[in-house]
C-alpha positions as CSV (number, residue, x, y, z in Angstrom):
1,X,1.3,-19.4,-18.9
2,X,-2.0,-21.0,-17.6
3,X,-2.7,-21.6,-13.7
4,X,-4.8,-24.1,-12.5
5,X,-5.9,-22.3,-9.2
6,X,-8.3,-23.2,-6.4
7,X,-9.8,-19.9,-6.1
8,X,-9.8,-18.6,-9.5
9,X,-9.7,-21.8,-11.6
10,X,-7.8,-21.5,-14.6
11,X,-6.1,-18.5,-15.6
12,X,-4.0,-17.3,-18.3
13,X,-1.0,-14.9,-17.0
14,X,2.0,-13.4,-18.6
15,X,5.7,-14.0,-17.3
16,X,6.7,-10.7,-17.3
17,X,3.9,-10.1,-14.4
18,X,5.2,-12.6,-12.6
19,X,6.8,-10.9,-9.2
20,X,9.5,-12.6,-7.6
21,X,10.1,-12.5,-3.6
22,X,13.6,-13.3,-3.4
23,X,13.5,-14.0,0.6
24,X,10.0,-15.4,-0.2
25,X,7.1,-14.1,2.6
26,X,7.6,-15.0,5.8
27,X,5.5,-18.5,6.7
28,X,6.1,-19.3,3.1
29,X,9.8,-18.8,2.0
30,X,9.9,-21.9,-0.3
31,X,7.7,-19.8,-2.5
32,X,8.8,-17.1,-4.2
33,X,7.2,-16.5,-7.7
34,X,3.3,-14.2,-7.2
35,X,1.1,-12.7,-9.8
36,X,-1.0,-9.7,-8.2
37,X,-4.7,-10.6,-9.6
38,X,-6.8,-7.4,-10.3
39,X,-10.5,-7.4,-8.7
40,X,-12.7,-7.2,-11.7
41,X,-15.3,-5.0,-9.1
42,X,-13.4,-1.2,-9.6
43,X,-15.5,-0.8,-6.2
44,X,-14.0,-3.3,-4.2
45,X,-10.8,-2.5,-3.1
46,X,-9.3,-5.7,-2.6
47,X,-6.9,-7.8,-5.0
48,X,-5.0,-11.1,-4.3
49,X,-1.2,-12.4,-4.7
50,X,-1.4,-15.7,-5.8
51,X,1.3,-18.1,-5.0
52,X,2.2,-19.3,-9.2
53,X,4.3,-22.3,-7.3
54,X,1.4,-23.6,-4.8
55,X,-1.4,-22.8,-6.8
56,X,-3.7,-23.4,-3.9
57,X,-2.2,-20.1,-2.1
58,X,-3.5,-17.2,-2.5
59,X,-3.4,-13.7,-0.1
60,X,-5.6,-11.6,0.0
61,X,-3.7,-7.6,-0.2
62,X,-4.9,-4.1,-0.6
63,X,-3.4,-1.0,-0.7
64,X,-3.1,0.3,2.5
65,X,-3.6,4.3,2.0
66,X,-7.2,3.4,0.8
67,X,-8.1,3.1,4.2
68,X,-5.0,4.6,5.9
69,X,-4.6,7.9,4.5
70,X,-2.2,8.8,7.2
71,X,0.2,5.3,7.1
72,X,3.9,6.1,6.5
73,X,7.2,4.5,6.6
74,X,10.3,4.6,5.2
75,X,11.4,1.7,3.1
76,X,15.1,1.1,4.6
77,X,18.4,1.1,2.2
78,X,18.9,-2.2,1.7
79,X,15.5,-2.5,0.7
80,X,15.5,-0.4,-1.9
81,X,18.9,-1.8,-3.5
82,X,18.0,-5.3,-3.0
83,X,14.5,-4.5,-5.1
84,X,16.4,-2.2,-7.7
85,X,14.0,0.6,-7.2
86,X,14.9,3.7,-8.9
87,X,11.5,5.9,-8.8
88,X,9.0,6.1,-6.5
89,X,6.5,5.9,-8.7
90,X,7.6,1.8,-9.4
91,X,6.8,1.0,-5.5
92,X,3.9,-0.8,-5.4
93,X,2.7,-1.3,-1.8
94,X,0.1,-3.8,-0.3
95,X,-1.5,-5.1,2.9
96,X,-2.0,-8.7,3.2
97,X,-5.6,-9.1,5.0
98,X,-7.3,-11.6,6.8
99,X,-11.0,-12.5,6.2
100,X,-12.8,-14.2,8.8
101,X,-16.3,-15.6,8.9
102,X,-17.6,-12.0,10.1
103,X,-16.2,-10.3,7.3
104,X,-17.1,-6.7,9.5
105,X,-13.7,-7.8,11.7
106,X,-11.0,-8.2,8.8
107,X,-7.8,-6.9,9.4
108,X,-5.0,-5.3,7.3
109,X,-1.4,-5.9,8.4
110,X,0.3,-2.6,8.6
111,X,3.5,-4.0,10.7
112,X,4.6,-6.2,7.4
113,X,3.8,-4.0,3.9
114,X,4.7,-6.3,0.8
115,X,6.8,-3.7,-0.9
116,X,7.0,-4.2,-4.5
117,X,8.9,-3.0,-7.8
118,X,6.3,-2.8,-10.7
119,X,9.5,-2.0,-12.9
120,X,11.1,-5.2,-12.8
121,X,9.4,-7.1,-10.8
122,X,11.2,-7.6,-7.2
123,X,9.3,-8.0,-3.9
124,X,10.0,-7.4,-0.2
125,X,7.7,-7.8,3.0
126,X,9.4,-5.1,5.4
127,X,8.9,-5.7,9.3
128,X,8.2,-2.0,10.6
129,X,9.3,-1.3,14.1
130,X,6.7,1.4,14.5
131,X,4.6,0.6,17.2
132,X,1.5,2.4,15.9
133,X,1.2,-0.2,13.8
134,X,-0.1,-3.6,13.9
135,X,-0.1,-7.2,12.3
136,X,-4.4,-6.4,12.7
137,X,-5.7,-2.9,11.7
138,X,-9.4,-3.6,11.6
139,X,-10.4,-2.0,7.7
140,X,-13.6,-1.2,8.4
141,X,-13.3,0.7,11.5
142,X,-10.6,2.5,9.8
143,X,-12.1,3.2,6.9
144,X,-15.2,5.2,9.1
145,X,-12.4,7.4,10.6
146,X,-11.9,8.3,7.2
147,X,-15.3,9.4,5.9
């Protein structure tokens, strides 16, 4: 299937990559269909979920423990039936993050982790009610904590 996307341009992806958020992500539940699109840079950390129904929409995620070694939750019950997962070795789980201008102050959100299943394809964002964490976890800073 080819994408015609503002930030990529066109690219070629395969349906069975295609990750489906039932309840859609919150701001955006009209959209439900994502691809996760690899950073060709192995150094850079960050990767993007683009949107395959607004191809103009695209987040930029990253895994969380890269630069939160310490970052736990439990993914609730009703979570884990509704996505089907069976192994936790299928859970995928990302940060959406903000870039601004002064890239030094982006921000992870660790209050809302997109959970997904790399087995068949279902996604969740979870709303934690852990008050260590935030909707803006500056990565940088954190990162320095960790080495």
């Amino acid at each position: 299937m080819l994408l015609n996307t503002r930030n990529f341009g066109e690219i070629e992806i395969a349906e069975d990559e295609i990750i489906c958020f039932k309840d859609g992500i919150p701001g955006f539940e009209a959209l439900k269909k994502y691809v996760v699109i690899e950073n060709p840079d192995e150094d850079m950390p960050f990767q993007w979920l683009q949107s395959v129904e607004e191809t103009d929409l695209a987040f930029v995620i990253i895994n969380p423990f890269i630069f939160r070694k310490d970052y736990d939750f439990e993914v609730p019950q009703n979570v884990i039936d509704r996505l089907e997962i069976t192994s936790q070795q299928d859970v995928l789980v990302y940060s959406i993050v903000v870039v601004p201008e002064d890239v030094s102050k982006m921000t992870a959100n660790l209050k809302a982790p997109l959970i997904i299943n790399n087995k068949n394809k279902q996604g969740k964002q979870l709303l934690l009610d852990i008050e260590e964490y935030q909707t803006k976890h500056y990565i940088l800073e954190e990162m320095k904590k960790i080495g």
